[in-house]
TITI-468109 format. One record per residue: y, z, x of N, C-alpha, C in turn. Coordinates in pm, whole numbers, plus 50000, padded with zeros to 5 digits. Atoms other than C-alpha are relative to their C-alpha. Layout:
<pts>
YZXYZXYZX;...
</pts>
This chain:
<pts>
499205012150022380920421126207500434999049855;500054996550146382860417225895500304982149931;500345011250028382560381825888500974990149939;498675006949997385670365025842500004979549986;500255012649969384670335125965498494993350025;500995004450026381220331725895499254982849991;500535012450014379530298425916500874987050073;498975009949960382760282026081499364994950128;499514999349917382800262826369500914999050040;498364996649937385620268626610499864991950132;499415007449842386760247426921501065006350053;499044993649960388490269127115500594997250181;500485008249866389830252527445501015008850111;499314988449877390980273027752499135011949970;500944986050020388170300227737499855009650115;500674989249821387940312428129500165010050011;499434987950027390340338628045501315003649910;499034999950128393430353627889499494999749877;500084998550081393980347627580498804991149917;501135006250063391300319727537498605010149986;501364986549999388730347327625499985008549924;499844992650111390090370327397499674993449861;500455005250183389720344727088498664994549991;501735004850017386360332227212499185016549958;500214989150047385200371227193500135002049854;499484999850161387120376326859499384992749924;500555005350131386080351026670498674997750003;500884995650005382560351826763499225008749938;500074988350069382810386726650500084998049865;499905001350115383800377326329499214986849954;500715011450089381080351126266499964989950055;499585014849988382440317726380498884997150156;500735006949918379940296926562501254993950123;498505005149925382410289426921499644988750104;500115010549898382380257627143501275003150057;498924997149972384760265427395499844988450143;500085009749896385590247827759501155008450092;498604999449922388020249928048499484993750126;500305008449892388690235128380499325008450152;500764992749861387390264928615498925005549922;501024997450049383850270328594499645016250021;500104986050013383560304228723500345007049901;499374994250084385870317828462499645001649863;500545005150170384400299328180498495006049996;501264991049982381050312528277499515014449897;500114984849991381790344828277500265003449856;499364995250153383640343427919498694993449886;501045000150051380260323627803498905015949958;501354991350010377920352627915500515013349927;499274996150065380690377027770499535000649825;500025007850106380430362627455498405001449912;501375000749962376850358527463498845017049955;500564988150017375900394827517500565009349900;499464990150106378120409627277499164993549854;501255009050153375640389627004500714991949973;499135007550102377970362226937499594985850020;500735012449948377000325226932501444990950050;499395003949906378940303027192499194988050099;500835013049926378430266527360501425001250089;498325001649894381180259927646499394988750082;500085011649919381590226527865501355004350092;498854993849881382960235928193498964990150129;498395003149990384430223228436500664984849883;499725009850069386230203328183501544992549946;498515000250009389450188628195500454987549873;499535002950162391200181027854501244985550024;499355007249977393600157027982499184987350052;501315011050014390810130328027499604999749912;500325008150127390680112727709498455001749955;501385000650032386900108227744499645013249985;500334989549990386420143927829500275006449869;500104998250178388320154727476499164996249951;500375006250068386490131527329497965005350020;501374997849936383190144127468499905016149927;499854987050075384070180527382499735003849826;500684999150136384270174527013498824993149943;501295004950020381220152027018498695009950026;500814989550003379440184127140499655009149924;499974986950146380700207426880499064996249896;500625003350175379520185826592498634998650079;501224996550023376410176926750498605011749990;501164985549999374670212826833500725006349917;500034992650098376530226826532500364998749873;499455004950055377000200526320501374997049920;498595001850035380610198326270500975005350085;498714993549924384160209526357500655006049861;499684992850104385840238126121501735002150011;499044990349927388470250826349500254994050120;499655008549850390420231226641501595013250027;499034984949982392130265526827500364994050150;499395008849882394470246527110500575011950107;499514989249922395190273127365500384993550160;499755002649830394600256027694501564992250039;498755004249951397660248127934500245007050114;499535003349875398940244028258501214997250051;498125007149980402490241228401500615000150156;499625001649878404760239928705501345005649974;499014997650014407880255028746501394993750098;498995005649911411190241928868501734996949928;498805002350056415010236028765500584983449996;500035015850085415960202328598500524989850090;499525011849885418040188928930499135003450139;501044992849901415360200429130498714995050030;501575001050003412070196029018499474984749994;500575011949997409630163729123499674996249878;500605010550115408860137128866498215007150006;501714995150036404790148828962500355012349937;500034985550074405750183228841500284999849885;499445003250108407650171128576498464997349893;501275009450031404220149828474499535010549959;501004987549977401800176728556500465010449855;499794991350123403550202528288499684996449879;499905007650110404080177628036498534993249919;501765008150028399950162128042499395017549988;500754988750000398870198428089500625011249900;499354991050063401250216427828499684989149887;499275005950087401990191327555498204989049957;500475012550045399520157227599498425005849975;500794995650025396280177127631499205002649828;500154996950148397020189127263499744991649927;499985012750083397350153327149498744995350025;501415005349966394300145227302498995005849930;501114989750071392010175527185500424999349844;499975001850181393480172126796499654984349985;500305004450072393070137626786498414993050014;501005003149996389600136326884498895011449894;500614988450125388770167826634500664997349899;499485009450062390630151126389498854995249883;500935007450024387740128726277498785012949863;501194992150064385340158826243499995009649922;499324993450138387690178026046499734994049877;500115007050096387850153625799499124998549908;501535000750065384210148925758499625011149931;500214987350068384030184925663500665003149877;499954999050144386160180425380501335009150034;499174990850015389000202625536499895010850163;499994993949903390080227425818500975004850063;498754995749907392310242826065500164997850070;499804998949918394030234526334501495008150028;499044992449955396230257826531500315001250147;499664997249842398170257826850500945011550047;499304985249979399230285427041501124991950099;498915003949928403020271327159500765015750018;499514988450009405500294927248501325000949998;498934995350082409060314327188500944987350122;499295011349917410470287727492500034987849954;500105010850044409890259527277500915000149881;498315002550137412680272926993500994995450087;498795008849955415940262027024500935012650024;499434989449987416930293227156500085000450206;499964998349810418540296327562498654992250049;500745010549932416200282527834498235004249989;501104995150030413120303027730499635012050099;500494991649848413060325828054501475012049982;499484995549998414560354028145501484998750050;498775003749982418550355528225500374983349948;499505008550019418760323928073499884989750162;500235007849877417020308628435499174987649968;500365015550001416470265128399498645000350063;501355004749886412880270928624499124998749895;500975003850074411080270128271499884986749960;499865005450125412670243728099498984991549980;501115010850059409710214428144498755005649916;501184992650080407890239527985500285001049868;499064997350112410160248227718500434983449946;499425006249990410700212427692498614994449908;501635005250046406590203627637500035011549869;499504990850131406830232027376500594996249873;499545002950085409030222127187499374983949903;500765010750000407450188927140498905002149958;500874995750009404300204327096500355006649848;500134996750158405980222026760500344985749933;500305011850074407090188526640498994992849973;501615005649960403430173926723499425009549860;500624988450096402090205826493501124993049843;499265005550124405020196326221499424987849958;500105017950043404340158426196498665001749944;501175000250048400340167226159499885008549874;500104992050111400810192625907500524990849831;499825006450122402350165925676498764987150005;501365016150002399580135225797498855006049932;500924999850006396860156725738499735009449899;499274991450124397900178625418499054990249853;500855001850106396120154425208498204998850024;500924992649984393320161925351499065013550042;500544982449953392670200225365500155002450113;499964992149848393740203825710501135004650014;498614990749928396080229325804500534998750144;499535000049861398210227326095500855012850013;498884989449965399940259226217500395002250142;499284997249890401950270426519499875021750039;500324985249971401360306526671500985003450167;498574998849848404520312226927499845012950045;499784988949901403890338127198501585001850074;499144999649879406490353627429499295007150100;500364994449821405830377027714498705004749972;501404989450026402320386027668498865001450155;500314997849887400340400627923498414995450039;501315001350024397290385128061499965002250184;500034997749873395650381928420501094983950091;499395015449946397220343628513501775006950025;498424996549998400880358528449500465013150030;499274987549998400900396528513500725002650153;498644999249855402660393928900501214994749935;498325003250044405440374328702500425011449923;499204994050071406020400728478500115015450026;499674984749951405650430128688499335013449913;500704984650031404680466428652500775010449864;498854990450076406180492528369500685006650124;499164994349917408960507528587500764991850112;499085006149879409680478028811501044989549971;498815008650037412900456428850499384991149905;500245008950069411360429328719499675001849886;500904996850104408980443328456501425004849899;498964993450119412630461428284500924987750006;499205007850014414290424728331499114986049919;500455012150150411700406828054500585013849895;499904991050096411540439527885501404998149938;498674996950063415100441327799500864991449895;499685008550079415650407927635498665003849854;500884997250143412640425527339500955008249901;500324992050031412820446327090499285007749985;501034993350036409940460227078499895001450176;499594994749872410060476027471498824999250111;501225002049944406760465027598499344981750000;500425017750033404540429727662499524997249927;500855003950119402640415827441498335001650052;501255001049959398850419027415499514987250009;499905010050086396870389227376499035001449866;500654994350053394840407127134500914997749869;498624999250111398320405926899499534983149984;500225011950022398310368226946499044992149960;501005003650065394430361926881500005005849876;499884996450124394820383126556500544992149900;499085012650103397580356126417499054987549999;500505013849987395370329926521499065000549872;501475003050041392090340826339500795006449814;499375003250083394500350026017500384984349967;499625015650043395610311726004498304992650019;500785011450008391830298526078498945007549901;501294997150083390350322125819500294993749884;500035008250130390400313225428501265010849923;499204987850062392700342925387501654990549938;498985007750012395760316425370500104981949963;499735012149984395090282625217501134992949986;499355007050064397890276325077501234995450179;499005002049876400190276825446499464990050107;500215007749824400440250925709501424992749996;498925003449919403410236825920500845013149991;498984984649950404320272526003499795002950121;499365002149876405730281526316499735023050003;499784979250019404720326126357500285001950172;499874995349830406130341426671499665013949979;500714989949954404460367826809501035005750148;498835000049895407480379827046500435013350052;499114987349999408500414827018501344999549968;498574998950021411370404026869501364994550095;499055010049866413030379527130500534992349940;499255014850063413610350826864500805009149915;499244994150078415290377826652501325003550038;499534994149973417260391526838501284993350136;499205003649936418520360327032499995001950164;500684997449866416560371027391501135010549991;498964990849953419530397627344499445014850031;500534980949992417010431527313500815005449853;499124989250063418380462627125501454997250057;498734996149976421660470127102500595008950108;499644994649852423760479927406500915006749977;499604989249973424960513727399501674997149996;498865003149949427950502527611500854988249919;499035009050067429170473627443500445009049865;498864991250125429820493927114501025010950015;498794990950002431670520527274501014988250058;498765004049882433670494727480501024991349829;500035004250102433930474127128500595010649842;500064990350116434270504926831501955003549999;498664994950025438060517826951501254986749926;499365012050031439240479626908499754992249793;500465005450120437470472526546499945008849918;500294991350134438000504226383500865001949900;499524998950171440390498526123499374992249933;500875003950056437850475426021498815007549986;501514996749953435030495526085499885011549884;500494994950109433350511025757498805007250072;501074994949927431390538825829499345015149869;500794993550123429420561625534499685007850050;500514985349926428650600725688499355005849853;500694987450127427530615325329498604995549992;502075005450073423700603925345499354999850175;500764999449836423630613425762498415007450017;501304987749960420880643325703499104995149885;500635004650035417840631525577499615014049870;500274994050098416920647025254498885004649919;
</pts>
């Protein structure tokens, strides 16, 4: 262990699997005392005893659903009492529904919005408190590349995300607004924006390498593959170590290059030849520096 996060504690909420499992592991590994939770107990279990046997220290409250006020509120009353405090509030958990905007029920609507967005408000402002007391801290939520202000967040530009993309976005303003409330007191707020990353909850949506589907996320990257969530816990435990005090109300996407690039991918072959015969008396083009030297 090289100890990174030594002596911290961490609240890390969505632990059953994915990527919460990956940062309960991780930061364990690196030191940090972890209180974690989620709403299926099997899952959370399993990422306890996980956790556990790899030598790492780990409390979890399962089944535990974050969208019950009391229940937040219960969660960080656990942290501080068996480890006296809160260091680290790591917002991962979330839940959604999919559907298109003239389409989808008001409950679905709900459901995304309490399980994407209000959850967060709930779990920061009940760790909040115990930040404070410590004199300072991090909080970080993992939102994602559907919450810029970029197309509908989904592939082809398809409306079935948007209440997602909608809680998202909301969710970075939520992270903005706290990063200035809580700035005078040592607490960092940062943002950690995923796109396609591959876990077990989402890998039927995103298909196999080689299949239709799997080459119709791929193609809006640059980078020609999914994401780990191994990539995305790495950004996290960078923003909750000491390696960065000086940053908070930052927004890092972890994307392969989707917000760069405009969900457009690499460059398409075809459009520049169809494009090049029409723009070339404009078209500046430098051959003396082709062969590498």
């Amino acid at each position: 262990m090289s100890g990174r996060l030594d002596g911290k504690v961490v609240v890390i909420t969505g632990t059953g699997d994915g990527q919460g499992r990956t940062a309960a592991l991780r930061f364990a590994e690196e030191g940090a005392r972890v209180v974690g939770c989620d709403i299926n107990e099997e899952t959370a279990a399993e990422t306890l005893r996980l956790v556990r046997e790899a030598g790492g220290e780990m409390e979890c409250l399962f089944p535990l659903d974050l969208t019950d006020e009391s229940e937040a509120h219960r969660l960080m009353g656990h942290a501080a009492e068996v480890f006296g405090g809160i260091d680290v509030l790591y917002n991962n958990a979330m839940a959604m529904r999919l559907g298109r905007p003239a389409e989808m029920t008001l409950e679905d609507w709900n459901f995304t919005l309490t399980n994407t967005l209000t959850l967060h408000f709930l779990a920061s402002k009940h760790a909040i408190p115990h930040l404070k007391a410590r004199g300072g801290g991090s909080i970080i939520f993992i939102s994602s590349t559907a919450g810029w202000n970029a197309g509908t967040g989904f592939s082809g530009n398809m409306g079935i995300l948007f209440s997602y993309s909608v809680a998202k976005a909301g969710l970075n303003r939520f992270a903005n607004i706290l990063a200035v409330e809580l700035g005078p007191h040592d607490i960092r707020v940062n943002v950690v924006s995923p796109a396609w990353i591959d876990v077990p909850s989402t890998s039927n949506v995103y298909g196999k390498p080689g299949s239709a589907i799997h080459d119709e996320v791929v193609k809006g990257l640059t980078v020609k593959r999914l994401g780990k969530p191994e990539e995305v816990v790495e950004t996290a435990l960078f923003l909750a170590s000491g390696d960065v005090p000086y940053m908070t109300g930052a927004n890092i996407s972890v994307d392969g290059g989707s917000i760069a690039s405009g969900y457009g991918g690499s460059p398409d072959p075809h459009t520049e030849e169809v494009f090049e015969p029409v723009v070339g008396e404009w078209l500046s083009r430098d051959t003396r520096w082709d062969e590498p030297r």
